[in-house]
N, C-alpha and C positions, 0 to 999 in steps of 0.2 A: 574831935578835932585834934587832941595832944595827941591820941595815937597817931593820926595822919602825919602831923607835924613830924615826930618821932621818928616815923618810917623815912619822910622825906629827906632829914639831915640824916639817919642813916646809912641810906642807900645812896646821899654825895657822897661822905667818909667814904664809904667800902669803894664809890667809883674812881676819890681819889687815889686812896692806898692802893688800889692797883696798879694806875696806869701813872702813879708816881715815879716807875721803875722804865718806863717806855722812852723817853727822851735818853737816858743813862744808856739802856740798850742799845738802844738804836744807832747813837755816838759810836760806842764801842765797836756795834758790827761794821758800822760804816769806816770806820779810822784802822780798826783792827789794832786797836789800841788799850790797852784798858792800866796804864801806867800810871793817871792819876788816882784810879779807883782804891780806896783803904778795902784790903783784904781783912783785917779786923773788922771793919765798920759790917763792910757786908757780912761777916760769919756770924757775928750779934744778931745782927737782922735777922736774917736765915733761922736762923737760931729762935729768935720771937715768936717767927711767921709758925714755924713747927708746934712750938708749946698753945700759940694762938686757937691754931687747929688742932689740935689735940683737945686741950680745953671747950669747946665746942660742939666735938662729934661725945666726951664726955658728960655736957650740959644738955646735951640735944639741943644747943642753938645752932641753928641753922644756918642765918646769915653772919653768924660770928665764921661758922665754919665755911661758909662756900666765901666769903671775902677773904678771909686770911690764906686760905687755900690759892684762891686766884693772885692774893699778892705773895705768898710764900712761890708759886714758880716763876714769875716776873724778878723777882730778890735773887732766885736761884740762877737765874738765866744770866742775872750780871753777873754773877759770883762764877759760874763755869765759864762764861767769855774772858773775867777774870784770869783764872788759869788757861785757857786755851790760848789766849795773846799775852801771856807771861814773857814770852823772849823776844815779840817781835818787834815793841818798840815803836807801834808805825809803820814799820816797813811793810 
């Protein structure tokens, strides 16, 4: 039963850390905005999400790596919408 348990709150973690990044997205593509977003904040992120999975496919964990991996390109997709609406302000 504690492995069960185990699995169960890790597979919410991994389903939050991914779709944590979906509402931020989503805002962005929709507004074409991304002017309150910290470009620091996200490059740390980004930055985690990599060593994350790295450390993982190193570990051979798997679910450390296929979750950080799914939230490493969700993190990456605001960070390029990021620069992609860098000058537009909205408009």
């Amino acid at each position: 039963m504690d492995d069960q348990l185990a699995n169960i709150i890790g597979t919410a973690a991994a389903l939050c850390s991914i779709t944590s990044f979906a509402p931020q997205a989503y805002k962005i593509w929709k507004e074409r905005d991304a002017s309150a977003v910290s470009l620091k904040t996200y490059s740390l992120t980004v930055s985690c999400f990599i060593l994350w999975t790295i450390y993982g496919v190193m570990t051979q964990a798997w679910p450390v790596t296929f979750a950080n991996a799914c939230a490493l390109v969700m993190a990456s997709a605001v960070l390029v919408m990021k620069w992609r609406f860098r000058d537009s302000g909205g408009q």
